[in-house]
N, C-alpha and C positions, 0 to 999 in steps of 0.2 A: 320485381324490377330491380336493375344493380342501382344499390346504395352507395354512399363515399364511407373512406376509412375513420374509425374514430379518429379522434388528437391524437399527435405522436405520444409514446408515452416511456418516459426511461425505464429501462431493464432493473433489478438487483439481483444477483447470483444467477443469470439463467443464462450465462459463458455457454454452457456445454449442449445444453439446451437450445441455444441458437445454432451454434456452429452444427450442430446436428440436422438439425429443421432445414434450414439453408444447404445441405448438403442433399437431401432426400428432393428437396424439389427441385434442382437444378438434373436431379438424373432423367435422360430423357426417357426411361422405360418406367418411370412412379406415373401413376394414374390417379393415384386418390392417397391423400396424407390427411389421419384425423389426429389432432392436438386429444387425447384425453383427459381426464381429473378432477379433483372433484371440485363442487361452484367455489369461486373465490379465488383457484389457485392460480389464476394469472393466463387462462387460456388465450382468452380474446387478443390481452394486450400481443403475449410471444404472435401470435397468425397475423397480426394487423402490421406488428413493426417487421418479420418477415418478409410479407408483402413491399414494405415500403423498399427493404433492402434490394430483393430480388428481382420487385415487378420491372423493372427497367430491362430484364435479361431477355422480356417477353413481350410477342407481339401487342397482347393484350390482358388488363388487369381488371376485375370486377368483384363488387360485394356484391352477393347475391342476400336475398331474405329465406331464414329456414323455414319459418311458414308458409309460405305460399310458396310451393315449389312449381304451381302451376303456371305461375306468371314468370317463370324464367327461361331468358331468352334460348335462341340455339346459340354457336357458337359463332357461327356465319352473321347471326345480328348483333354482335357484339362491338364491332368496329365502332361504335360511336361512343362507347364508352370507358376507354381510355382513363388509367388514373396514373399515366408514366408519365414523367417528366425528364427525361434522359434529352440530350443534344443526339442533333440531327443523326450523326456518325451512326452513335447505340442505336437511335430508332432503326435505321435502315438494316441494322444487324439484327435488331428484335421481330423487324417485320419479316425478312428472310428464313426466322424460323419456324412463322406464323403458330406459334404455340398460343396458347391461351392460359389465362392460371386464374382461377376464379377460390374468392374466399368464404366459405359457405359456416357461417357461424351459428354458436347455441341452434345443434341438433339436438336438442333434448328432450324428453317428456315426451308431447304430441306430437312435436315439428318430427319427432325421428321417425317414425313408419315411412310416410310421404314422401321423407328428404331420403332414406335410403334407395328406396325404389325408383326417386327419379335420377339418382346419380347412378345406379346400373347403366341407363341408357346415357347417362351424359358423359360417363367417363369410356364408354366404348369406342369413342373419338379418341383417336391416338393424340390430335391436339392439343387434347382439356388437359389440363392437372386442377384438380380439385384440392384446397386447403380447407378440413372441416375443425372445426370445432364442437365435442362433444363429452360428455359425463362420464357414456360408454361409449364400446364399439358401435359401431354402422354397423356392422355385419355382412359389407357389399365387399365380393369378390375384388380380391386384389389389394384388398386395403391393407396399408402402413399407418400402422399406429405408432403414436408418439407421446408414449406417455408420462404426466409432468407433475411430480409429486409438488407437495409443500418445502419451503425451504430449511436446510440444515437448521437443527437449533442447539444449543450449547446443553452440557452435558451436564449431569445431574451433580448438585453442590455437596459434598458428602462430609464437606469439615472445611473449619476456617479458613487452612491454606488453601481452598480447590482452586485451581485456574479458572475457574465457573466468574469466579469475584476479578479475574484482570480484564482491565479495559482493551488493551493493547488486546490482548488473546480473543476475547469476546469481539472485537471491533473485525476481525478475522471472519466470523460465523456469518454468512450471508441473511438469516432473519434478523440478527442485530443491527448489522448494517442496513438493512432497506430502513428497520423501525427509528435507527437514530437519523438517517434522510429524511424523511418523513414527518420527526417529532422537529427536526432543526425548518423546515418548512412551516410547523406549527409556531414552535418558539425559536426566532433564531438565537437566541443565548442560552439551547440547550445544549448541555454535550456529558460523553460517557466520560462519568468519574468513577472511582474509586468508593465513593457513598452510594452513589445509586448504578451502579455495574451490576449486582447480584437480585437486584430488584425487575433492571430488564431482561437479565439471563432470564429468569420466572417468568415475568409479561411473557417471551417468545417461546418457553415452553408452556406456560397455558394453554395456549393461540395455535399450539403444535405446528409453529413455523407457516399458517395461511398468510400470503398477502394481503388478500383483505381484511382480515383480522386485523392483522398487523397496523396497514394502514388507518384504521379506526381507531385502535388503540392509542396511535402517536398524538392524534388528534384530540384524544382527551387530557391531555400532558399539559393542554391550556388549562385546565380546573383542577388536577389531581396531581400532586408527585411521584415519581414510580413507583416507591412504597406503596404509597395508597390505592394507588391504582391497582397494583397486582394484588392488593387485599383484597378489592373488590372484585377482582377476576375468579377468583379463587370457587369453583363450583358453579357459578352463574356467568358465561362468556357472553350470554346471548342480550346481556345489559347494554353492548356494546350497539352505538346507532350516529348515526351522522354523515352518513354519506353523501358526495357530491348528489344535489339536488337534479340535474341531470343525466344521474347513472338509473340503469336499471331499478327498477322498484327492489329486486331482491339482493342489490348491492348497498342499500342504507344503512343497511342493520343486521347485526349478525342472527335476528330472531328471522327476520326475512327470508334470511339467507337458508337457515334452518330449514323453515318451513317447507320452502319452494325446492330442497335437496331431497325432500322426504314425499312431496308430491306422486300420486300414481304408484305406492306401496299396495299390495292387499294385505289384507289381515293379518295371512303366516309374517309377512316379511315385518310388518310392523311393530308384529308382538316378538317377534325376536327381538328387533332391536332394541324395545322399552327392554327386554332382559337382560341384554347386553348392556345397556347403558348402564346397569349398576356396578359395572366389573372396571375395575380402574385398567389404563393403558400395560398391554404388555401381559394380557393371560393368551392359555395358548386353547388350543382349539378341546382339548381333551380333557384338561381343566374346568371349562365351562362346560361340561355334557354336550356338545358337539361332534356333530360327523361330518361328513362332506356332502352337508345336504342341498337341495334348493337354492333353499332362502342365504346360506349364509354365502353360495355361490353370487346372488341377487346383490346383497348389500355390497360384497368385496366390489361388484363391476360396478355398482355404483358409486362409490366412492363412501359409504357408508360403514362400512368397514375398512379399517388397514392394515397393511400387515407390516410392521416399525421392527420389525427381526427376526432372529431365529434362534431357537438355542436346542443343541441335540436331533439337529433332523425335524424341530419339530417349529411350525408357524408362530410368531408371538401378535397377536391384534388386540385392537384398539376400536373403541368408536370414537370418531375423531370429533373435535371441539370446532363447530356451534353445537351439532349434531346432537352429542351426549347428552349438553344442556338442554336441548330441546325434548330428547327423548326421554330426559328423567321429567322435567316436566311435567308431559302430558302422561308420563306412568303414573306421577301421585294424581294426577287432575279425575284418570282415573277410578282412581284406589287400590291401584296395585301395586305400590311401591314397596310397603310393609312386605308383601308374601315375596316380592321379586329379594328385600335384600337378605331375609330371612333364608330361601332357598340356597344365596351367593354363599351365607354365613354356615349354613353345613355343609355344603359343600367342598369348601377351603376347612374345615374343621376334618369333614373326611381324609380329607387330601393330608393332612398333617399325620392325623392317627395312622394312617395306611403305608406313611413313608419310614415308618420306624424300622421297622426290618432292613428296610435297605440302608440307612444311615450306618448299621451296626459291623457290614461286610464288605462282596465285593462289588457293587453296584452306590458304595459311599460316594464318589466324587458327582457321580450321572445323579443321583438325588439331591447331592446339596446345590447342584448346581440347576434342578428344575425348581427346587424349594427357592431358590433365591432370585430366579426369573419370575416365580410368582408370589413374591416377598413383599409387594406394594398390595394384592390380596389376601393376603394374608392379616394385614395389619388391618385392612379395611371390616374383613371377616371380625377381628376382635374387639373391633370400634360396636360392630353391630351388636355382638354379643353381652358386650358393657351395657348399651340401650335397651336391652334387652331383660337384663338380671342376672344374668345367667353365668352365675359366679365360674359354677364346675363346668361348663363346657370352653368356658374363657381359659381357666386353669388349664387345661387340659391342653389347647392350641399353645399357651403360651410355655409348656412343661417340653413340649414336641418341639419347639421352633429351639431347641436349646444349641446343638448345635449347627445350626444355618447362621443364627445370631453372632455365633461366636467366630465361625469361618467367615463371614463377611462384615463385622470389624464395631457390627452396629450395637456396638455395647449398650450404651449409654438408653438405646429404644430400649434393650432388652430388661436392662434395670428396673427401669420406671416402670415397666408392661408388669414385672415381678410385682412390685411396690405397688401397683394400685388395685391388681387384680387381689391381694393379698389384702390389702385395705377393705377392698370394696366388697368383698366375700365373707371378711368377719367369719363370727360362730359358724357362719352355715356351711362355710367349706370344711371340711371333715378335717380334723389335726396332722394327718400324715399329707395330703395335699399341702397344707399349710407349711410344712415342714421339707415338702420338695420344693416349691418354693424361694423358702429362705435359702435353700439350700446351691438351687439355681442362682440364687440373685449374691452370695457368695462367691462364687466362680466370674460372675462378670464383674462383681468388684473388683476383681484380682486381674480381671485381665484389662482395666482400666488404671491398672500400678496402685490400686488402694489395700494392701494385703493385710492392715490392722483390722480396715473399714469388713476386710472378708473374713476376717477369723472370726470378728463380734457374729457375722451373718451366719456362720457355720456353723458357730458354740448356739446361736438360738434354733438353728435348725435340729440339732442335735439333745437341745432339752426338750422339742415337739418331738421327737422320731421314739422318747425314750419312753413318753407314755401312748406311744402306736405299739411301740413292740417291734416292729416291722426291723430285723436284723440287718440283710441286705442294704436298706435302702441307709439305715445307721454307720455301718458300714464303710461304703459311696461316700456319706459326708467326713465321718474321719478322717479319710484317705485324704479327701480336698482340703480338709481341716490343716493338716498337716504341710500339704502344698502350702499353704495360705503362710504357715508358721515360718517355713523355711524360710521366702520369698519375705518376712517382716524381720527376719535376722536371730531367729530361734532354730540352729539346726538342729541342738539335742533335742527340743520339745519336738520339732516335726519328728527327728529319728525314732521317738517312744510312740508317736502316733501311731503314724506308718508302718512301721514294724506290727503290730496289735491288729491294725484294718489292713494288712497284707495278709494278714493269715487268719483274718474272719473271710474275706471274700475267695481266696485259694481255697476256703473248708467247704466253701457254698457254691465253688464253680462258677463265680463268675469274671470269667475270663479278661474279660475286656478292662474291666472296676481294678480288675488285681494287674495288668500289664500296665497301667495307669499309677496306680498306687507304687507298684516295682522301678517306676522311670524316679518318680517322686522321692523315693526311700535311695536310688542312686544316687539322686544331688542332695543329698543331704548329707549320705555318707560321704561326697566326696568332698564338703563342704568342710567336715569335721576330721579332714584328712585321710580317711580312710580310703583308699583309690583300688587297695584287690579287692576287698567287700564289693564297693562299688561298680569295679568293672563285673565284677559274677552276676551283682543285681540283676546290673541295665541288661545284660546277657540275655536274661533271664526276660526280661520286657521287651525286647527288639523280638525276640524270639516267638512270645504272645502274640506281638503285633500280625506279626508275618505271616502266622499262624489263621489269625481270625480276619484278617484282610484289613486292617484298620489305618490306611493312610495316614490320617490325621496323626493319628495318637503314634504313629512310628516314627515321623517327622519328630515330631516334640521328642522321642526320645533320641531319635541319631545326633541330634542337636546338644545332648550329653555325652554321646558317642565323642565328637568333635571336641568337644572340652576338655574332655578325660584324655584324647590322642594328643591337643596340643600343650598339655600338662607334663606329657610321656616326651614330650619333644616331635612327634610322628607326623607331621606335616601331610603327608602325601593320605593316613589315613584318615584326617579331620576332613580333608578336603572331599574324600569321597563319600564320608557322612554326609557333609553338608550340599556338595552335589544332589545326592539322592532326595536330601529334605526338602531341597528348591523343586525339584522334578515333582513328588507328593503334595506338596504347599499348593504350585501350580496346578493340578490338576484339579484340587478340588478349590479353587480360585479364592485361597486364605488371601485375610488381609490383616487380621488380629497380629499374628505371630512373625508373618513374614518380614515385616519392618525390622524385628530384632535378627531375625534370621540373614537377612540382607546387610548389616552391620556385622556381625561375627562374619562374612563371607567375606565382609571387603576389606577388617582387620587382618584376614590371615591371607588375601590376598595384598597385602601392604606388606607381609611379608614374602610372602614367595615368590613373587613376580614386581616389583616397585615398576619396571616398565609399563606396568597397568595402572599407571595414575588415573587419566582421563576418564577410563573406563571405573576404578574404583570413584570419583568422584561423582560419576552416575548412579551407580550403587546407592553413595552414601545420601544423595541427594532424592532420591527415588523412597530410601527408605523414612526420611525425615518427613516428606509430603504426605506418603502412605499412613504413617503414626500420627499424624494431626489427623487426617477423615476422621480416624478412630477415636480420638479425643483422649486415648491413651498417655499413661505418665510410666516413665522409666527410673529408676534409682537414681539416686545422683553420679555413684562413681561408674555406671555407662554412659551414664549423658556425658560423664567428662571424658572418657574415651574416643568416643565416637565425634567429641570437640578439637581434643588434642588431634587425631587423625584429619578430622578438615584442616584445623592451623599447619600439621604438617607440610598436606599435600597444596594446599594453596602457597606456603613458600618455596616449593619444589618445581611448582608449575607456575607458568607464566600468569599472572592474572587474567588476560582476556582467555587464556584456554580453560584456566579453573573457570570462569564465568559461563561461556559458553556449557562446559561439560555442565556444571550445576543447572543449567538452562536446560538442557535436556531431561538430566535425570527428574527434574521435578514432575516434565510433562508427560512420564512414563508410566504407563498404564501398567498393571498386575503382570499381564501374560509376559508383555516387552522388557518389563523388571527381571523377571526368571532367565528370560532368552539369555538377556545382557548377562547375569551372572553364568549362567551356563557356557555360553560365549568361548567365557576365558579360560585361555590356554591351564590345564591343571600341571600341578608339581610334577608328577612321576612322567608327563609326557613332553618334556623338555632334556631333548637331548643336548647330551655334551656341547660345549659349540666353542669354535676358539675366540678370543677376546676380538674387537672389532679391528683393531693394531695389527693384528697377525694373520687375519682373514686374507692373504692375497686375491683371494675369486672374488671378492668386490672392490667394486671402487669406491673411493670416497662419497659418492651423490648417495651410491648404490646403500651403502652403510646407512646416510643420514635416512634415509628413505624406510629402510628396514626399521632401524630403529622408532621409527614415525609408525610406522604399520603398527608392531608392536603396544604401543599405546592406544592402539585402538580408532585412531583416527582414517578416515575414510579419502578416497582418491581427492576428493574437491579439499577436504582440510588441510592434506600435505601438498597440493600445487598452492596455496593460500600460506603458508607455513615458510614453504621456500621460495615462492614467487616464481614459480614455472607452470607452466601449461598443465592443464590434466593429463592431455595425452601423455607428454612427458612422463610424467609420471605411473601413467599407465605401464608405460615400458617397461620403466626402471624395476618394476614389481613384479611384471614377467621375467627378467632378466635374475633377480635376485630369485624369485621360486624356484626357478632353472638351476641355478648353480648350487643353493642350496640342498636341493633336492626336496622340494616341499610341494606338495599338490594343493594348499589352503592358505589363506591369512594364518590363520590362528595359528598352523604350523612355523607359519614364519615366526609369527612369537615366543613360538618357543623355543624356537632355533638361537633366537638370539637372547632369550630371559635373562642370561648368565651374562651380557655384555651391561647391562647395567650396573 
């Protein structure tokens, strides 16, 4: 029989969502529109408030019951029950086009066989529009689905400065925003500060952005403060409970909610997912021993699995939270928790050992970048393996993970990973293990700015390596030994190293150790003013790189390339080093190096372009963000560089535009970092151009205009700049490519470099 509509119920983030919905049922050829996703995510409320928008456009408006689809009307009985309230006019216009729009909710579970079969015949009325709500498809001919994930959730906090911790930024993310509606309904003298901002980033990525999570969660904000709260979240969501006392039974509680998600599973599907639940958010399907089977076809359409990305062509999933927590659960209840995480843990231990070959060639960027999509199992793997005892297969993952650790900036894990595994292993880990190691944990000292802290690490690596014997591996730490030396202000001591571990590892062919060791022995000669020695070196190392395919390790050395050209005065050749080094950085999605990388780019674009202020202030401001994730420390006389260079450029430039630009650069992700530098017009492609005085083919707007281009700034910045229309200025910038003769911005930049 037709039911009434729940209470109205306010929206959060579901703009697009609606406008879409509301778009589909007004078309008079849609028959059937099913909301999907999984329990919780807000189905019911978007179809009900829908309705309320729409139903006036139609003759007639009804809730139907998904259980008993036997007791629902035809559409011809339907006249008496009316849920429109529109004035006479609408009526008369909605009865003319005697449509009908019924809303047929929670098809789930059992109601779905029933409620599919009876909507074949009910929607073959070209009348009906039917609005379903459902987990999955219907499967009934003609359907439009509409499917309605969880809401955005802020981005993972990687270091102090993250935007993850602003209010302002966070208050933007639509699960923040419902949860502080929500908690302000609980307390109304809650609101997002600055002390608890990073507290509810966490809360809404637990909760992986469910509304009803969410709205649970806000509700406990009466007893717990976000801190505490998301302590408690933390592996157990399904603690969560308190729902309106007249909502559905499996809307209480997120254990409910769980439960009744997972209902009508068979066996296969369930014991996958107890598997699945040991694997933290974000492995991919090929990583977990997965194929395109059944079962994992089962869980995705149920909402039991998600798929949260993709990296390389290839699926990243998750099992989403109540879900997880429920299925780890009843995995230990049980007793198969032990064998499920034990399996996760060799299998991410394979996963490591197997990708070494690829780290070393030309398949380096496509591995560190699957190592580092599955970099949260990875750790998890070695948590297990610690519980475990299992010193040397601990070693082993944490010797492999060397460079992912170091390209994605996570120093500081990788240290401590060195440091405990080496602790916890004592005697039993064999003295050359021990001695890789330290030797490891050396290298990330240094790329944390501690190169005292890394020479003490390298000299004890190097007293375990001397009773292994093991040449090679002695060698390897020499060579970094030496880095370590340079980098603490000893270039003859590094030069005596280096020299000695260059030509142990060239006797023993190993390539890669000696193109390394060659970049190393270059800055140091050229440290010690030696600059032909030095350019032969590095020669010599660019050349290995390119040789054995080693991106990383080329970058770090063109990056002396660059130093040595703008020592020689050669501007146009620093530039094209550090071009190509951004272009390799990027690829293999560095974040260790790139910070300094992105400072040398935008001091020597401070010189060769000064009309790239704006744009260097993004730069510089991108790279200072980046270098906090990392928790990295720099010398002093670059800190003061890269100081001096902001004081410059914020007297030069107007303060709201230095602020702005600084506003950008910090929000700039890895890949938009690289762009931005890439971007910029280079030295050698800035042709002649006469002073802006002498230019008769422009006009004076036309000049201001151009020169505004050249900075970098965008159509909307320069109509705001000058106080004229966009379009205007749309023109003005056809008109100047024209005469110029420039087919791009960035040519206009360079047309006019020299008018600065």
């Amino acid at each position: 029989m037709p039911q009434t509509l729940a209470p109205a119920a306010e929206l959060v983030g579901r703009e697009l969502e609606t406008a879409l919905l509301h778009e589909r049922l007004r078309d008079p050829l849609v028959r059937l529109v099913t909301v999907t996703g999984r329990a919780g995510v807000g189905k019911s409320r978007l179809a009900a408030e829908a309705v309320r928008k729409v139903g006036g456009e139609f003759a007639r408006t009804a809730v139907l019951d998904a259980t008993a689809p036997g007791d629902w009307p035809a559409p011809s009985e339907l006249s008496q029950h009316s849920e429109s309230s529109e004035s006479s006019e609408q009526s008369e216009a909605s009865e003319a086009s005697g449509r009908v729009l019924l809303l047929l909710d929670d098809c789930d579970h059992e109601a779905r066989p029933a409620a599919a079969e009876a909507l074949e015949e009910l929607t073959a009325d070209p009348r009906v529009l039917v609005l379903a709500t459902s987990v999955e498809p219907l499967g009934v001919y003609g359907e439009l689905l509409l499917p309605l994930a969880p809401l955005p959730v802020p981005g993972p906090r990687r270091g102090p400065a993250s935007a993850a911790a602003d209010p302002h930024a966070l208050q933007e993310v639509a699960s923040v925003a419902l949860f502080v509606r929500r908690a302000r309904e609980a307390d109304p003298a809650f609101a997002l500060t600055l002390e608890n901002a990073a507290a509810v980033a966490e809360i809404c990525r637990l909760l992986g952005g469910l509304p009803l999570a969410l709205e649970l969660a806000a509700r406990r904000l009466r007893l717990f403060p976000p801190h505490l709260l998301a302590s408690r979240l933390r592996g157990r969501t399904t603690m969560l409970s308190g729902g309106p006392a007249n909502a559905p039974a499996r809307h209480r509680s997120l254990a409910a909610l769980a439960e009744w998600s997972c209902r009508g599973l068979d066996g296969t599907d369930r014991a996958l997912l107890g598997q699945l639940s040991v694997y933290e958010p974000g492995f991919g399907l090929w990583a977990a021993g997965l194929s395109a089977e059944a079962a994992v076809e089962t869980l995705l359409d149920r909402g039991l699995l998600a798929v949260v990305g993709e990296e390389q062509g290839e699926l990243r999933l998750a099992v989403p939270e109540p879900v997880r927590s429920h299925a780890r659960a009843e995995l230990a209840a049980s007793g198969g928790e032990a064998a499920a995480l034990d399996a996760h843990a060799e299998r991410y231990r394979s996963l490591v050992s197997g990708a070494q070959p690829g780290l070393r060639g030309t398949e380096q960027a496509r591995v560190l970048r699957e190592l580092a999509a599955e970099g949260a199992n990875v750790i998890a793997a070695l948590r297990r393996l610690r519980e475990r005892g299992d010193a040397e297969a601990a070693a082993a993952v944490v010797l492999g993970y060397r460079l992912p650790w170091l390209a994605q900036g996570r120093l500081r894990e990788g240290l401590e990973w060195c440091d405990h595994t080496a602790e916890a292993g004592g005697a039993a880990l064999p003295e050359a293990v021990r001695a890789r190691l330290a030797d490891l944990s050396g290298v990330l000292a240094l790329a944390l700015g501690d190169p005292q802290e890394a020479v003490r690490r390298h000299r004890h690596a190097l007293t375990l390596g001397k009773n292994v014997g093991d040449r090679r591996q002695n060698a390897l730490a020499s060579a970094r030994l030496g880095a370590a030396l340079l980098e603490s202000g000893d270039p003859a001591g590094a030069r005596a190293v280096l020299v000695t571990a260059l030509s142990a590892l060239e006797s023993m062919g190993v390539t890669g150790g000696a193109a390394s060791a060659a970049a190393s022995l270059a800055a140091a000669l050229r440290a010690d003013g030696d600059r032909r020695k030095a350019q032969e070196t590095l020669e010599r190392s660019v050349e290995a790189f390119r040789r054995i395919r080693d991106g990383r390790g080329l970058a770090g050395a063109l990056r002396t390339v660059a130093a040595l050209a703008l020592e020689g005065d050669e501007p146009d050749r620093a530039d094209r080093a550090l071009r190509e080094s951004l272009r390799l950085y990027g690829a293999v999605g560095e974040r260790t190096e790139l910070p300094g990388l992105l400072e040398e780019f935008s001091l020597l674009l401070m010189r060769t372009a000064p009309a790239q202020r704006p744009r260097t202030v993004r730069l510089l401001a991108a790279a200072d963000t980046l270098r906090a994730e990392t928790g990295a420390q720099v010398p002093d006389e670059w800190r003061s560089a890269a100081e001096r260079a902001r004081t410059e450029l914020s007297a030069r430039l107007d303060w709201t535009d230095f602020a702005v630009a600084w506003a950008e650069g910090v929000r700039m992700t890895v890949p938009e970092a690289v762009a931005e530098a890439l971007s910029a017009p280079a030295p050698s492609h800035r042709p002649s151009a006469a002073p802006a005085s002498e230019d008769r083919s422009l006009t004076p707007r036309q000049v201001q205009v151009a020169l505004l281009v050249s900075e970098g700034m965008t159509n909307r910045q320069i109509a705001a700049k000058l106080d004229i229309s966009e379009w205007t200025v749309v023109n003005h910038v056809r008109q100047v490519m024209r005469r110029l003769g420039c087919s791009s911005r960035v040519q206009v930049a360079g047309a006019v470099g020299r008018w600065a």
